[in-house]
N, C-alpha and C positions, 0 to 999 in steps of 0.2 A: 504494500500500500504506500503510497507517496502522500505525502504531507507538505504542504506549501507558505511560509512563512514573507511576506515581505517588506522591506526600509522603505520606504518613500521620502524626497525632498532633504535628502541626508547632505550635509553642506561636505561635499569631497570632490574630488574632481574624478570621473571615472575613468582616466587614466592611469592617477594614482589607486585605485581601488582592482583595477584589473589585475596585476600582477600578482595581488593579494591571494587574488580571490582564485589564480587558473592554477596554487600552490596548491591548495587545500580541495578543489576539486575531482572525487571521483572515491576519497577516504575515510575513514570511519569518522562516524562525528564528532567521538571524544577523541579525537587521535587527532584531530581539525582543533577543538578547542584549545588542547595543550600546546600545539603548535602557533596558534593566534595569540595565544596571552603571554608569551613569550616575545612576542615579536613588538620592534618601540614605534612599530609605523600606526599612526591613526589611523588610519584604514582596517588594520587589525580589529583595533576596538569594537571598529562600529559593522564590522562582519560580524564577528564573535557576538555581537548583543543580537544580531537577527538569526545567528544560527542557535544561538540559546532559545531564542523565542521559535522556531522549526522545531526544537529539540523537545520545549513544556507541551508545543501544539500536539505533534505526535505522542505524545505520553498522557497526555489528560484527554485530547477529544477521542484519541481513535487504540491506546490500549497499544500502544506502541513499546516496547522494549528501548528505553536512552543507551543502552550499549550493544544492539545489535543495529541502531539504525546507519545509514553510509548515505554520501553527499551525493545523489545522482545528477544534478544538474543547479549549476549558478551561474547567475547572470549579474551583470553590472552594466546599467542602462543608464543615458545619460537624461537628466531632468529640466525642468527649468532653469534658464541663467538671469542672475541679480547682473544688471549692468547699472555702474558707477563708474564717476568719470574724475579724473585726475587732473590737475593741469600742470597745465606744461609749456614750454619757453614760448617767447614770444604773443601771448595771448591764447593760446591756443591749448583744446581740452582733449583729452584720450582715453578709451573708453578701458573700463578694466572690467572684464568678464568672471561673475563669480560663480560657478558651478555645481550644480548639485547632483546626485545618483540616487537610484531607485537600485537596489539591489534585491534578486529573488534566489528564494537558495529553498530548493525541495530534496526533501529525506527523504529515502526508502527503506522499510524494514518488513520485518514477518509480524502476523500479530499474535501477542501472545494470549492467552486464553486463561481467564481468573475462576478458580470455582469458589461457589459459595458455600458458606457451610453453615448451616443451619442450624448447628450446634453452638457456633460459637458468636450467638446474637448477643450484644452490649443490653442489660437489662442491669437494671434502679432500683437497689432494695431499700424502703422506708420504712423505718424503726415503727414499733408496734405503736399503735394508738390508741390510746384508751377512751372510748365512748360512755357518758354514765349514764344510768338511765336513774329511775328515782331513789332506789334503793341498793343497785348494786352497781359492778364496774364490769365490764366486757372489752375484752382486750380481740381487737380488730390488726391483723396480720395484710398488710397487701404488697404486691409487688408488681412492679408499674415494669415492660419491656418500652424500649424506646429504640426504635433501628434508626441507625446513623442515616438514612435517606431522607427520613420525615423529618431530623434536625434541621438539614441541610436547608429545605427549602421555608421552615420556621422561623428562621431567626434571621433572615435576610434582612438589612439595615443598608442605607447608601450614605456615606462619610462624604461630606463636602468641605473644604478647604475656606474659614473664615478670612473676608480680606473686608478690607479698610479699618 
């Protein structure tokens, strides 16, 4: 299965980023990483951050294996250019062209296959409660299962970032 990850509008120039990118091309993905975080070229980084994001893609949406997946195809595309202008002798202005790249970097791996076990469901044991009634006390036992799916979609909250 291939998994598709891509940088958009990334400030590099994609001739600076191709070299990068035709090193680690065709190799395992962690064997890519190691190799990128080593290396002092910015281009590095900003590879390494979109193949890390290929890397969580296939592991969280599709059940991918992170050390059997391998780099079947990247690309380094050139994007929008920022033009700024300079001047220069005599009156005169000169344009300076600032570059951006889209880079797309797709995984392939095997998927591997999780069993569930039905034995070993996360369940909430709550201490005895004691109910009274008029005269006497009755000691009430319960025990609450709670599966990690129905947390998941319970507790969902969206954190927004206070400004001014």
């Amino acid at each position: 299965m291939e998994v598709i990850a891509k940088g958009k509008y990334i400030r590099i120039s994609p001739k600076k980023a191709r070299p990068i990118a035709s090193l680690i091309r065709g190799k395992n993905a962690r064997q890519a990483q190691v190799m990128l975080s080593g290396m002092p070229q910015k281009s590095a980084a900003v590879i390494r951050k979109v193949l890390d994001s290929a890397m969580a893609n296939a592991e969280n949406d599709f059940n991918l294996d992170k050390n059997e997946l391998t780099i079947s195809k990247i690309t380094v595309d050139g994007g929008p250019v920022l033009k700024r202008f300079m001047p220069r002798a005599q009156g005169r202005a000169s344009e300076i062209r600032k570059r951006t790249s889209h880079i797309e970097i797709i995984v392939s791996g095997e998927v591997k296959t999780k069993k569930k076990d039905d034995k070993k469901e996360n369940s909430i044991k709550v201490a005895p409660k004691t109910v009274k009634d008029e005269s006497h006390k009755i000691e009430v036992e319960r025990t609450e299962k709670i599966s990690l799916q129905d947390n998941r979609n319970k507790g969902k909250q969206i954190f927004r970032r206070k400004t001014g």
